[in-house]
GUVEX-239731 format. One line per 8 residues: number of its first residue (from 0); their letters; for each residue x, y, z of N, C-alpha, C, O. Coordinates in steps of 0.05 Angstrom, whole numbers, plus 32768, in hexadecimal, padded with zeros to 4 digits. Atoms other than C-alpha are relative to their C-alpha. Example, Ala and Ser with C-alpha at 12.3 -4.5 7.8 and 13.67 -1.06 7.14 Angstrom:
2
0 = as = 8012,7FE8,8000,80F6,7FA6,809C,8012,8018,8000,8027,8018,800D ~ 7FF0,7FE8,7FFF,8111,7FEB,808F,7FF1,8016,800E,7FFB,802C,8012;
***
This chain:
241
0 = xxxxxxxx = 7FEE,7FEB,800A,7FF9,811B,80C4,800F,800D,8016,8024,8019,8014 ~ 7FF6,7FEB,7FE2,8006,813B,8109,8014,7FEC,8013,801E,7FF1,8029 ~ 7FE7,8013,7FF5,8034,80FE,811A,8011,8006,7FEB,8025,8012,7FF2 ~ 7FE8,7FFA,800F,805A,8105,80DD,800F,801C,7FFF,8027,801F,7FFB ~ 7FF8,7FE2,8007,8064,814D,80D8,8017,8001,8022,802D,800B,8023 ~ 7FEE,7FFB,7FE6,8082,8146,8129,8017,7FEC,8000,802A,7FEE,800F ~ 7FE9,8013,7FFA,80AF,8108,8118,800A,7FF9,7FE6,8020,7FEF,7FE8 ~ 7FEC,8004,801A,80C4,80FF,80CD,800D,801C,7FF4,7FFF,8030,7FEF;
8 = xxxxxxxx = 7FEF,7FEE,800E,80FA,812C,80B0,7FEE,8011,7FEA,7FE8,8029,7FEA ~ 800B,7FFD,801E,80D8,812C,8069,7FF3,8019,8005,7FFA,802F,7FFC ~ 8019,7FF5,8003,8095,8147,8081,800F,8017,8017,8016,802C,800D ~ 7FF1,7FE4,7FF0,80B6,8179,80B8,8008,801A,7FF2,8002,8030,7FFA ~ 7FEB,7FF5,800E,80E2,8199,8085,7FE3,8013,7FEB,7FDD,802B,7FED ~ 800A,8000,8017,80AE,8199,804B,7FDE,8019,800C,7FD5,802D,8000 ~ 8014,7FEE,8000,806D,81B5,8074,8008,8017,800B,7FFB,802C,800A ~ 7FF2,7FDF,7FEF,809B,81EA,809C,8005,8015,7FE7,8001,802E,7FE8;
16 = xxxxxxxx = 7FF5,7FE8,8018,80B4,820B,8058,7FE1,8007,7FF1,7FDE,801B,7FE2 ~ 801C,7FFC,800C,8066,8206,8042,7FF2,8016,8011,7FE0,8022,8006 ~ 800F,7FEF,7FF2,804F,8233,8079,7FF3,7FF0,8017,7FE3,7FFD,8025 ~ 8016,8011,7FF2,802F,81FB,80A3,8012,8002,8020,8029,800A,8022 ~ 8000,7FFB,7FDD,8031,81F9,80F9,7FF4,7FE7,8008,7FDC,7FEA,800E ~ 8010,800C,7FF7,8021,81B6,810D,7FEE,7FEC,7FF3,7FEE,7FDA,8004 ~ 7FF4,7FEC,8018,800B,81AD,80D5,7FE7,8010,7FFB,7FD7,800B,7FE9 ~ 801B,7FEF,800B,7FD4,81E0,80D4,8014,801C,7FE9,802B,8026,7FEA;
24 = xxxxxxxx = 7FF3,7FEE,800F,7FDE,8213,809A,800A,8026,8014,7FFB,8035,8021 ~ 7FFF,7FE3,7FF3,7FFF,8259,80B6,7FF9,8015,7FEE,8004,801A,7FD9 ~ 800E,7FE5,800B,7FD1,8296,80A5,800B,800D,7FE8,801E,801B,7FEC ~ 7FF2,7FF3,8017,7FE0,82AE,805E,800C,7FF8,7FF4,8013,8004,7FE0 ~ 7FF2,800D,801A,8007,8271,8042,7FF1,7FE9,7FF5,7FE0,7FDB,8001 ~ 801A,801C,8012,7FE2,823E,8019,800F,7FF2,7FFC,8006,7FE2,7FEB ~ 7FF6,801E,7FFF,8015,820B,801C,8005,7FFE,7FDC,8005,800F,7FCB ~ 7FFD,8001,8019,8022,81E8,7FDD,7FF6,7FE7,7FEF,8009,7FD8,7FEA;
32 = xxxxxxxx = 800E,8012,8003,7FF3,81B6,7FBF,7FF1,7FF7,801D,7FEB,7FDF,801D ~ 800B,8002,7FF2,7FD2,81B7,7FFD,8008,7FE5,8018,7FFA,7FD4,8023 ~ 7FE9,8009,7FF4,8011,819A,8023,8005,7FDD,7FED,8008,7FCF,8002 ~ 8002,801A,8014,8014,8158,7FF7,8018,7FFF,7FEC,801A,8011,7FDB ~ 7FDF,7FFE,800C,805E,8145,7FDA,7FF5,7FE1,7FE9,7FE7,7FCD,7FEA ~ 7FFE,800F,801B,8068,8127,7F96,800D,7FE3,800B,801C,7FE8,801F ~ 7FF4,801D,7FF5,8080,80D7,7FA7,801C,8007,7FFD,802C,800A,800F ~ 7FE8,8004,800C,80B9,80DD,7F78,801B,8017,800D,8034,801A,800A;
40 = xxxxxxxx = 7FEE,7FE6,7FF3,80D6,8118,7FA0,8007,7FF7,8022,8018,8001,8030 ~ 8001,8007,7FEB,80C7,80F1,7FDF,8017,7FEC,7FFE,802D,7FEA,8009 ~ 7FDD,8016,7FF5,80F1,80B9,7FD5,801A,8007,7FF1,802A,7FF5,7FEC ~ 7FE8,7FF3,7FFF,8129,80EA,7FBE,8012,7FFB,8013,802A,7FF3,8014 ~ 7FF5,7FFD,7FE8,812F,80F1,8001,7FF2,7FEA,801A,7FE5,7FEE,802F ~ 8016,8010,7FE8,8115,80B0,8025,800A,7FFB,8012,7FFE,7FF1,8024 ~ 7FF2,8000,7FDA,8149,80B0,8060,7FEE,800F,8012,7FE7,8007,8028 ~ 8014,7FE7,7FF4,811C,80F2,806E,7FE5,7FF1,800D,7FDC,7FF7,8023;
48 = xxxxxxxx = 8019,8011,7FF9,80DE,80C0,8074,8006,7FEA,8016,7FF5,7FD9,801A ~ 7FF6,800E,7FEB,80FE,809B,80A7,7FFA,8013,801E,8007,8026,8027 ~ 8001,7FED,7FE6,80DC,80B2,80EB,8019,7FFB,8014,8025,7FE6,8018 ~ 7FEB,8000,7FF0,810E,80CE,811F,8000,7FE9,8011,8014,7FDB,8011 ~ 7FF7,8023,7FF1,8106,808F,814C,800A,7FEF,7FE7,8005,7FD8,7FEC ~ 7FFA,801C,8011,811F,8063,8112,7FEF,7FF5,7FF1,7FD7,7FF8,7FF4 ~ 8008,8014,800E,8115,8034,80DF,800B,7FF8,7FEC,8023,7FF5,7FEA ~ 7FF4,8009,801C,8119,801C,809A,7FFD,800D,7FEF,7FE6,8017,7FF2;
56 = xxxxxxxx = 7FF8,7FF0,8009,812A,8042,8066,7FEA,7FE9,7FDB,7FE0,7FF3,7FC6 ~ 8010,8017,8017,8104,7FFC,8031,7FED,8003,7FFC,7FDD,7FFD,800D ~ 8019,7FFC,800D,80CD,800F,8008,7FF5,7FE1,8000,8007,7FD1,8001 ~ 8005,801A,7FFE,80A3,7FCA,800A,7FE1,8004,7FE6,7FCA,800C,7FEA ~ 8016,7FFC,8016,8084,7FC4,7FBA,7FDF,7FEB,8003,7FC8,7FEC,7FFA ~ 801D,8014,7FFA,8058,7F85,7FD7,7FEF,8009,801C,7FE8,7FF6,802A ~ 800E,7FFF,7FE6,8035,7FA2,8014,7FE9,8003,7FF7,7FE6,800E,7FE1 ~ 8019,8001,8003,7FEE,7F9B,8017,7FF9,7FEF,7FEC,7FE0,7FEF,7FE9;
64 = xxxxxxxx = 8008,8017,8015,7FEB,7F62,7FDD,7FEB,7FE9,800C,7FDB,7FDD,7FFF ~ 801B,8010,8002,7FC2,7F38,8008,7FE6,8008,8009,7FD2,7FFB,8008 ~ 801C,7FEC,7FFE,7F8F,7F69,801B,7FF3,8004,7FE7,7FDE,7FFB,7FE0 ~ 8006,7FF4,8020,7F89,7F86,7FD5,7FEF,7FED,7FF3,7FD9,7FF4,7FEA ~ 8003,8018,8008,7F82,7F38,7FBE,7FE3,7FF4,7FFF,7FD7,7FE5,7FF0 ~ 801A,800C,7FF8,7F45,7F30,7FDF,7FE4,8010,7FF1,7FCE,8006,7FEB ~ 800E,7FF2,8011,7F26,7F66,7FBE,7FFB,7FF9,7FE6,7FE4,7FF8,7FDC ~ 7FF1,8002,801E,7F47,7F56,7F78,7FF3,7FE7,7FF6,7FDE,7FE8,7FEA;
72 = xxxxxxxx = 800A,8018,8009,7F3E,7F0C,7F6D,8002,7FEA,801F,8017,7FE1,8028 ~ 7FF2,800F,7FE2,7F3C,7EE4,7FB2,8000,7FE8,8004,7FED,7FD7,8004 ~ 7FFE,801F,7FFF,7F60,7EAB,7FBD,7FF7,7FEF,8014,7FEB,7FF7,8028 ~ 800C,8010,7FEB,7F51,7E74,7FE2,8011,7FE9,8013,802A,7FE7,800F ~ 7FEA,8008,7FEB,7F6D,7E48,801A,800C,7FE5,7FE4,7FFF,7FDB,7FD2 ~ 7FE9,8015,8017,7FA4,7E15,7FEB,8004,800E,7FE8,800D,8002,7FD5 ~ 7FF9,7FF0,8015,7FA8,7E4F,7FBA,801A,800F,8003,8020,801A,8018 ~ 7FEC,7FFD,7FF9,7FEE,7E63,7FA5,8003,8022,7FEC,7FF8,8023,7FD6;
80 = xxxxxxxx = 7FF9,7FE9,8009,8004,7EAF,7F91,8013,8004,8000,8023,8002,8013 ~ 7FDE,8002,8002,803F,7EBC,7F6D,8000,8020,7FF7,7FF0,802A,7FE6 ~ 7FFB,7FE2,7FFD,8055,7F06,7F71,8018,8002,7FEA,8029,7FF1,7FED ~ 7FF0,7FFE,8014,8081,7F1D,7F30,8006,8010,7FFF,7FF6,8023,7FFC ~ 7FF6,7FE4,7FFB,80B1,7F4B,7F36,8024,7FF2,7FF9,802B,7FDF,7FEB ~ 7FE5,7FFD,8003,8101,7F56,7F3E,800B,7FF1,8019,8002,7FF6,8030 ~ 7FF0,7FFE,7FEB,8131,7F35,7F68,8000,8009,801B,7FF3,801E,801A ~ 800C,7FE7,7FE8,812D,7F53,7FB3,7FE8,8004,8004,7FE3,8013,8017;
88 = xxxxxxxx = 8016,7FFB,7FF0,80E2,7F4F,7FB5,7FF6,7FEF,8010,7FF9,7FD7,800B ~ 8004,8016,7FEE,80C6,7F30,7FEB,7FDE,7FF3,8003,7FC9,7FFD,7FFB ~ 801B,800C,8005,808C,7F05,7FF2,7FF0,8005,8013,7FF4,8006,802B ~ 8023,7FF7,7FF1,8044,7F17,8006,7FFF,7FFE,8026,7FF3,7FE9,802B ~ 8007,800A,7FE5,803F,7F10,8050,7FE5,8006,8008,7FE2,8001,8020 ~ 8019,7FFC,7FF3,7FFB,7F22,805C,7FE4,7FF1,7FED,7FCF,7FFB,7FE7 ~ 800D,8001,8014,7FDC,7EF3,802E,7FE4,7FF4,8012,7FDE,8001,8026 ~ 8014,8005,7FEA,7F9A,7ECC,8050,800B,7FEA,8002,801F,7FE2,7FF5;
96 = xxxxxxxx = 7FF4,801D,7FF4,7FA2,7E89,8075,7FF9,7FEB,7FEF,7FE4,7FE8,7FE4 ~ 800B,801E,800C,7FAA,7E45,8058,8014,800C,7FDD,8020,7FFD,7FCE ~ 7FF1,7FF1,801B,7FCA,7E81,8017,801F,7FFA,7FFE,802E,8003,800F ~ 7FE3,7FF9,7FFF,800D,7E72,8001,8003,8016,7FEB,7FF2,801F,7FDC ~ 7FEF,7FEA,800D,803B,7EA5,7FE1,801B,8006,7FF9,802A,800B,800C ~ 7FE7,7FFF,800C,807B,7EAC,7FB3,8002,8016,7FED,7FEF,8021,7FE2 ~ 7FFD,7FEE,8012,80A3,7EDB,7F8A,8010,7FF5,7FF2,8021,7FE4,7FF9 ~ 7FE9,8010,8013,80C6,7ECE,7F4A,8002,8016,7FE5,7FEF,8025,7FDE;
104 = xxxxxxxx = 7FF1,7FEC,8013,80EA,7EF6,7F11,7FEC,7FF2,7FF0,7FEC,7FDA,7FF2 ~ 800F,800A,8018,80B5,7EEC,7ED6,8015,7FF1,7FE7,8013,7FDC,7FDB ~ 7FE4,8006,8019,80FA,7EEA,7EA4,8008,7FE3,8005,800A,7FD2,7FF3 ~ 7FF5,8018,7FF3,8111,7EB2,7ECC,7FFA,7FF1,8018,800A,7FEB,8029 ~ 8006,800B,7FF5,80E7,7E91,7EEF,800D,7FE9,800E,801D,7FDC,8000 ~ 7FE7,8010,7FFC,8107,7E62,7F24,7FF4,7FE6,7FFD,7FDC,7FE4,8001 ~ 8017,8015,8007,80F6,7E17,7F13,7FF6,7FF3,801B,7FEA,7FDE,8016 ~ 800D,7FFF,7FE6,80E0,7E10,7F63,7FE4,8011,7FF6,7FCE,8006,7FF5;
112 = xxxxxxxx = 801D,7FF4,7FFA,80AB,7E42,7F5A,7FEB,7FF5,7FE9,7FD4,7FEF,7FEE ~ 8013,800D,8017,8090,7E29,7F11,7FFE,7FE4,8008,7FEC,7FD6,8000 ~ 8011,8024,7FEF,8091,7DE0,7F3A,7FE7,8004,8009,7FD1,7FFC,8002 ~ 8012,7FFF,7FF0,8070,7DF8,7F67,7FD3,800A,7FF6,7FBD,8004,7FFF ~ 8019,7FF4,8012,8034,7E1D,7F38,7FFB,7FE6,7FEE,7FE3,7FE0,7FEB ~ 800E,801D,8011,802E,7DDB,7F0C,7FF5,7FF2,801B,7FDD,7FEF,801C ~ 800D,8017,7FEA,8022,7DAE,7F50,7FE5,8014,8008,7FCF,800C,8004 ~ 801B,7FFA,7FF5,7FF0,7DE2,7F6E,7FEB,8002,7FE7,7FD2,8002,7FEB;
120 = xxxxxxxx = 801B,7FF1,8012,7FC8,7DF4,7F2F,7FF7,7FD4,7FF3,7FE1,7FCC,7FEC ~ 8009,801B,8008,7FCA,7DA0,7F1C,7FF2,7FED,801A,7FE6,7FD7,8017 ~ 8010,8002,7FF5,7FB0,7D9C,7F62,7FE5,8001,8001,7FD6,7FF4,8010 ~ 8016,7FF6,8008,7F78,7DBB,7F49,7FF5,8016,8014,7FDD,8018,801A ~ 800B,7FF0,7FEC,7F7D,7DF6,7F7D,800F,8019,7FE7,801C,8012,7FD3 ~ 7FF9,7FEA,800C,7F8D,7E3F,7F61,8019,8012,8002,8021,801C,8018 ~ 7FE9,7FF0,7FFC,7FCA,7E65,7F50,7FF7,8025,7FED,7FEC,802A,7FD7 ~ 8008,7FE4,8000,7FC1,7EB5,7F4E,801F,8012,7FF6,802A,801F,8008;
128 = xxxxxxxx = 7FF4,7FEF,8008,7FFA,7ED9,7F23,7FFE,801F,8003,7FEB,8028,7FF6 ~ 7FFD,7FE8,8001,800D,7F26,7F36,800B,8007,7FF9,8021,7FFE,8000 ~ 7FF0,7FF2,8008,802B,7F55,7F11,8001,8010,7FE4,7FED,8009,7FD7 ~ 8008,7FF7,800F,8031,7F7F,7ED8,7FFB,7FF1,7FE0,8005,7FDB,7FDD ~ 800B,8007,8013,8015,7F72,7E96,8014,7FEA,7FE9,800F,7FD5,7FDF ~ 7FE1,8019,8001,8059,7F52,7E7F,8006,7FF6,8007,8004,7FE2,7FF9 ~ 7FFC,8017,7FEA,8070,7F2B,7EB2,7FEA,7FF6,7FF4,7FE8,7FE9,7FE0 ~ 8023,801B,8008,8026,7F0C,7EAE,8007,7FF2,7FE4,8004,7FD9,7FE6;
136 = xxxxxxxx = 7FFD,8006,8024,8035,7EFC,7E5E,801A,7FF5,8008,801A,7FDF,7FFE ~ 7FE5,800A,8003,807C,7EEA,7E6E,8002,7FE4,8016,8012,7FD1,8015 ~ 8005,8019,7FEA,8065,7EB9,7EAA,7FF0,7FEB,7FF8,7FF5,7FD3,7FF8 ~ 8014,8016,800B,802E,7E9B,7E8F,800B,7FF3,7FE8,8001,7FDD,7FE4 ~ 7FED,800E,801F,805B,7E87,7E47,800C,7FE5,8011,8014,7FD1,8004 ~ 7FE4,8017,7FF3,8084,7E56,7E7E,7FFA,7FEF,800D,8008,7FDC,8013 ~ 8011,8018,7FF6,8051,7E32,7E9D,7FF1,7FEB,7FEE,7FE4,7FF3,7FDA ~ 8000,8013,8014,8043,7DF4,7E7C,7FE1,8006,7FEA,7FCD,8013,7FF0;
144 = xxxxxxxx = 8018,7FF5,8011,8011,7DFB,7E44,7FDF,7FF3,800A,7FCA,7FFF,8003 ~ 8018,800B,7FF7,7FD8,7DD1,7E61,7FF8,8012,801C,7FE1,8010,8025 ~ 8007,7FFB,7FDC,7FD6,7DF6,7EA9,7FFF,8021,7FEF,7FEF,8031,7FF9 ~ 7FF4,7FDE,8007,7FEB,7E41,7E82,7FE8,8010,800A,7FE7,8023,801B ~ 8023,7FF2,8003,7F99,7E51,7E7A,7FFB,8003,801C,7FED,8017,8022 ~ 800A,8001,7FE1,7F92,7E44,7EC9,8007,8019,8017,7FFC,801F,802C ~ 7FEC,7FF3,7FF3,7FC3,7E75,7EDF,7FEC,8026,8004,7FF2,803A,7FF7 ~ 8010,7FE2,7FF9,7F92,7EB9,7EF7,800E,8014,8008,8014,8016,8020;
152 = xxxxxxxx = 7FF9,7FE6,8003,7FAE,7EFB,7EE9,7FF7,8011,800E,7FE0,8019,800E ~ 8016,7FE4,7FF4,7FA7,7F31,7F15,8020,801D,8000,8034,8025,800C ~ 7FE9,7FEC,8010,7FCD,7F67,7EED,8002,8017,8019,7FEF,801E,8027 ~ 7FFA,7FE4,7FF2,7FEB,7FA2,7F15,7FF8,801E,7FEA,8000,8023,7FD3 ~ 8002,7FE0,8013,7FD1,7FED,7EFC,800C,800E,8015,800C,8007,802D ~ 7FFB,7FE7,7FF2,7FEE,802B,7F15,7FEE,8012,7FF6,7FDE,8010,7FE4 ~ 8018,7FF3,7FFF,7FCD,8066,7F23,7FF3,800C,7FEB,7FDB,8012,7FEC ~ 7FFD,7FFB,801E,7FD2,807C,7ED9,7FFD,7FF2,7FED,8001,7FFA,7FD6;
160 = xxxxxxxx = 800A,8017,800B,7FBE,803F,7EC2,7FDF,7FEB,8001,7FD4,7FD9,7FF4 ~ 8016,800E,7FFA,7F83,802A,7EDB,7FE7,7FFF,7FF3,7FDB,8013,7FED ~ 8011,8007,8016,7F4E,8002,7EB3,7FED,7FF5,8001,7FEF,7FEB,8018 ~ 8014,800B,7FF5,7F0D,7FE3,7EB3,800B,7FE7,8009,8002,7FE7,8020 ~ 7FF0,8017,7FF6,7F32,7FA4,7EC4,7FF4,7FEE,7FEE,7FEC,7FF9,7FDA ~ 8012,800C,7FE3,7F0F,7F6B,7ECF,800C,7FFA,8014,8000,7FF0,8027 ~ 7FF4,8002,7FED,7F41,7F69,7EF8,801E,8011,800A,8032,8017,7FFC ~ 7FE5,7FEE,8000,7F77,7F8F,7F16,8002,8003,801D,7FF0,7FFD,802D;
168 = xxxxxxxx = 7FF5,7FF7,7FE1,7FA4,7FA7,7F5A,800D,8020,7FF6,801D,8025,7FE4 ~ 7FEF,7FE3,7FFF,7FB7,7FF1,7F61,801B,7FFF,8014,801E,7FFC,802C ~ 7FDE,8004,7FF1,8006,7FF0,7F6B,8007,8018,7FFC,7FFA,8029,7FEE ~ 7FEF,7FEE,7FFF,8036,801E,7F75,8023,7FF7,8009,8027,7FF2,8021 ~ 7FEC,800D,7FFB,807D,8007,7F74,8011,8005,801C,8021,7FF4,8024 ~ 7FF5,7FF5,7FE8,8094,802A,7FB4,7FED,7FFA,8015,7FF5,7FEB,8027 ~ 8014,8000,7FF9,8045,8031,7FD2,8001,7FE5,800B,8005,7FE4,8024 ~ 800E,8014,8006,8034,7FE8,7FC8,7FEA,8002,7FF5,7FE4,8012,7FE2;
176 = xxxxxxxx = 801D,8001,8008,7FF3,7FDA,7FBF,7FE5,800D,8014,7FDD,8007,802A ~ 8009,7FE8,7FF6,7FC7,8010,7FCC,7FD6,7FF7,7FFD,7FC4,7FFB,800E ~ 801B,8008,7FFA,7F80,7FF3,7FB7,7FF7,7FE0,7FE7,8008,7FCF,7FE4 ~ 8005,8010,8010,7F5C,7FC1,7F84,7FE5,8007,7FF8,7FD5,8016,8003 ~ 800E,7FF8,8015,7F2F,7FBD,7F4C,7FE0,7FF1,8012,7FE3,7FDA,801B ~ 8015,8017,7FF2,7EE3,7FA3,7F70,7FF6,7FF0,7FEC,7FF9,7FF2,7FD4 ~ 8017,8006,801A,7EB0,7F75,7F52,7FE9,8016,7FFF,7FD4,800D,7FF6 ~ 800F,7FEE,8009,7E89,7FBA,7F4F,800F,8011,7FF4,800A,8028,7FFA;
184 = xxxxxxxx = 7FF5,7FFC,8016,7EB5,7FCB,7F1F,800C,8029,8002,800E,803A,7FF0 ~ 7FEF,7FEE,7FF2,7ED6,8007,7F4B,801C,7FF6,8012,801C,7FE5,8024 ~ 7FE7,8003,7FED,7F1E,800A,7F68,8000,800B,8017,8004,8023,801C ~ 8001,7FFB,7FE8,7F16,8006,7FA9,8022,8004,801A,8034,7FF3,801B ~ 7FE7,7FF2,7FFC,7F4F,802C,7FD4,8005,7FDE,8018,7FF2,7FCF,8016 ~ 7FF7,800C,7FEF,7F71,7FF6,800E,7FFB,800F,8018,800C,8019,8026 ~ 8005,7FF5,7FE7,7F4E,8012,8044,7FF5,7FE8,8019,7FE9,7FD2,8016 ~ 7FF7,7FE7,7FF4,7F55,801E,8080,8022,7FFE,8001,802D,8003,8016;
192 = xxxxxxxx = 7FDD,8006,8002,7FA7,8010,806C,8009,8018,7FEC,8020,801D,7FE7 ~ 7FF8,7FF7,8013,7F9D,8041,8039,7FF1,8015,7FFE,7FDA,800F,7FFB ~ 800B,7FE8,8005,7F8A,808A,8033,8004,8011,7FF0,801B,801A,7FF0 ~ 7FF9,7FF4,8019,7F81,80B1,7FF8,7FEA,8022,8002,7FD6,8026,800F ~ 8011,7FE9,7FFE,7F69,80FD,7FEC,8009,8012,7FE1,801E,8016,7FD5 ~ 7FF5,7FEB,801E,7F63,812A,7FAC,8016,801E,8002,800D,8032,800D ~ 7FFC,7FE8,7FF8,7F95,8161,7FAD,8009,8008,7FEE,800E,7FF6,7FDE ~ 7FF6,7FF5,8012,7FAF,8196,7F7E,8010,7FF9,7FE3,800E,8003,7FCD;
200 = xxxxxxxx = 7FED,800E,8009,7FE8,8165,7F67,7FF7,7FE9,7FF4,8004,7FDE,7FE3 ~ 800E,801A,800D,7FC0,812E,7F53,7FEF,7FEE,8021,7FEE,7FFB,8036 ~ 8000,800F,7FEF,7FA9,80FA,7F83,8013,7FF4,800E,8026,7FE8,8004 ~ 7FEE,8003,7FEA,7FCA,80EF,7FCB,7FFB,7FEC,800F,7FE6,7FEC,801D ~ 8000,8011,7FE6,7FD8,80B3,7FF6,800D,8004,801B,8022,800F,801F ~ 7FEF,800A,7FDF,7FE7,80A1,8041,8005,7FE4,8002,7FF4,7FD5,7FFB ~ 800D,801A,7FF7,7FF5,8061,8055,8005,7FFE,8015,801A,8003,8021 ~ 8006,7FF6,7FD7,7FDB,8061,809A,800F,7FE9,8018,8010,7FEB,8031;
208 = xxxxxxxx = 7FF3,8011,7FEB,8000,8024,80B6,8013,7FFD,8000,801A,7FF3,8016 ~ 7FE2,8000,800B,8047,8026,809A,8010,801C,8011,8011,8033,8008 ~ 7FEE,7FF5,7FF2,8075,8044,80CE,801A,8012,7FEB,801C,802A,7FE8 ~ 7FE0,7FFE,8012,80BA,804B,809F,7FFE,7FEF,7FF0,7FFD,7FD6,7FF4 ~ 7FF7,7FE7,800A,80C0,8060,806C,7FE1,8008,8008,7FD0,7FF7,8009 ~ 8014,7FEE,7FFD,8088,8096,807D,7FF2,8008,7FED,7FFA,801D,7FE3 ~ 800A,7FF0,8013,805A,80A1,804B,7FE2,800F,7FFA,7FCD,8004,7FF2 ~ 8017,7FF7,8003,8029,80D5,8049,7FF6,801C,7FF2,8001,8032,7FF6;
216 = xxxxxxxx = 8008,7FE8,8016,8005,8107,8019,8011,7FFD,7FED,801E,8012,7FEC ~ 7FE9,800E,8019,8033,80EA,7FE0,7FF1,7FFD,7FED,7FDC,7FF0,7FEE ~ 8012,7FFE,8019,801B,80F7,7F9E,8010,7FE6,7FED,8026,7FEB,7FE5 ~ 7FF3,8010,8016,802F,80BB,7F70,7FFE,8004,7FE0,7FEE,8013,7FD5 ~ 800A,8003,8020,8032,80B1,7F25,8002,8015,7FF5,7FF8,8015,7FDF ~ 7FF4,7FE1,800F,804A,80FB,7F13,7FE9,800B,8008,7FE3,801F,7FFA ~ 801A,7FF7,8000,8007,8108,7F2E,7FE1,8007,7FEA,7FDB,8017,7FD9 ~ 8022,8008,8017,7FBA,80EE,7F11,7FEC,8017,800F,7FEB,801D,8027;
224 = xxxxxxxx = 8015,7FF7,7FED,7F83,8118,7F1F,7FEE,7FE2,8006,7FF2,7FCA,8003 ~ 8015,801E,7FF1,7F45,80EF,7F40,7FF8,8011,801B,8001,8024,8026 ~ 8012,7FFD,7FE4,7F10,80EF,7F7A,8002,7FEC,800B,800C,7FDA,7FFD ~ 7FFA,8011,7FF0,7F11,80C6,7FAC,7FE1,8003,8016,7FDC,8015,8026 ~ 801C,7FF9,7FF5,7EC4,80B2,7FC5,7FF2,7FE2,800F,7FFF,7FCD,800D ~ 8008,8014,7FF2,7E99,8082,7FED,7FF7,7FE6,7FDF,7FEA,7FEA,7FCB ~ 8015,801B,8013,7E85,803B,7FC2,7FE6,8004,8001,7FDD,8007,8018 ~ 8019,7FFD,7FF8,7E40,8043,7FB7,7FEA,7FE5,7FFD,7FD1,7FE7,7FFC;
232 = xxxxxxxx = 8005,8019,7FF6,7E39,7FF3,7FBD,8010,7FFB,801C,8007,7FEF,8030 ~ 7FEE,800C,7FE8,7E6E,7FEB,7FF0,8003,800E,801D,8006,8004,8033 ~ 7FFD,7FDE,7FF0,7E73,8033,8016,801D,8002,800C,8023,8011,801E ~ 7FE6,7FFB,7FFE,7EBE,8026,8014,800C,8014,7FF0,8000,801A,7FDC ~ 7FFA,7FEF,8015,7EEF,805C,7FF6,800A,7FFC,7FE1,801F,7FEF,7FDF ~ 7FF6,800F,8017,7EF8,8053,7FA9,800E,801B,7FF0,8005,8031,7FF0 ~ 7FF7,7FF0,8016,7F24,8075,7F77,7FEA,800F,7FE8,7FD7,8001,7FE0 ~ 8010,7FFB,8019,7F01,809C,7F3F,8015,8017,7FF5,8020,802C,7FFD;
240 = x = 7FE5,7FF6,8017,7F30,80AB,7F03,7FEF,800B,7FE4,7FFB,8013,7FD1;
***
């Protein structure tokens, strides 16, 4: 926080009018949600999240997809993941080795990528569908009817969404992907990439490696309440909604 507050606009602006020094609170003001800015107000102004040295101004909706993945459902080396989304998104880069990875409009799938999902899944290696609960239904209708059943769902929830699963990725369309559903049947946050804390506003993220756009203490989802506590199989941090 004490790097952002000295070098992004956003958080300069936002904890100075709160009363904050640094950012410690100044004597007598209580800040406001306990310095923690609504998302939707953040990327009002996401030039502002651009630290003074520079950067990019590109929210990135796939970051952390192959971390998350491993949690979620994890693929394996000749396993292919097809990311479903809009136009402009870009594909996984951090998936594991040996992992490939593609993106494709569910509506209109391109007939390269549905090639490519009949040869790997008639290989008899695994293809891993992401995305929301439509897409998934609108993707899986287009793959041939013998391979359709093969095709493993790993639905996106937001933070306002989130369900026993059996399976799931916590997204955020701006965020990325912030944690995943375990097989102990808790959503486990993307740590250490990903820091979360309860505040006034609902539940607050950081994400601790992402330079630009800057995002930290960002309440998503109009704000959920929730705790945020150790696994008590894993002793990693997990959501509790």
């Amino acid at each position: 926080m004490r790097s952002a507050f000295a070098t992004v606009p956003f958080y300069r602006e936002r904890w100075a009018l709160d009363g904050r020094e640094d950012p410690v609170l100044v004597p007598g003001r209580t800040g406001t949600d306990g310095g923690a800015a609504p998302l939707a107000e953040a990327l009002h102004q996401v030039v502002d999240l651009v630290p003074l040295a520079g950067g990019t101004q590109r929210t990135e909706p796939g970051r952390g997809l192959g971390r998350v993945l491993r949690t979620a459902r994890k693929p394996e080396r000749g396993s292919l993941v097809v990311l479903l989304g809009p136009d402009g998104l870009r594909p996984p880069a951090d998936l594991p080795k040996g992992v490939r990875g593609c993106v494709t409009d569910p509506d209109t799938p391109s007939a390269a990528v549905l090639g490519e999902v009949t040869a790997v899944l008639r290989r008899g290696h695994r293809v891993l569908a992401v995305g929301d609960d439509k897409a998934l239904t609108t993707f899986t209708d287009v793959v041939p009817d013998d391979l359709a059943h093969r095709v493993e769902a790993v639905p996106h929830r937001e933070l306002d969404s989130v369900d026993a699963g059996p399976y799931g990725v916590l997204h955020d369309p701006a965020l990325g992907y912030l944690g995943a559903l375990g097989n102990c049947g808790r959503w486990h946050l993307d740590w250490p990439h990903v820091y979360a804390r309860r505040t006034s506003a609902g539940l607050a993220f950081t994400l601790l490696r992402q330079d630009s756009p800057r995002f930290v203490d960002v309440v998503p989802a109009g704000g959920v309440p929730g705790e945020v506590a150790p696994c008590p199989r894993h002793g990693t941090p997990v959501v509790l909604i």
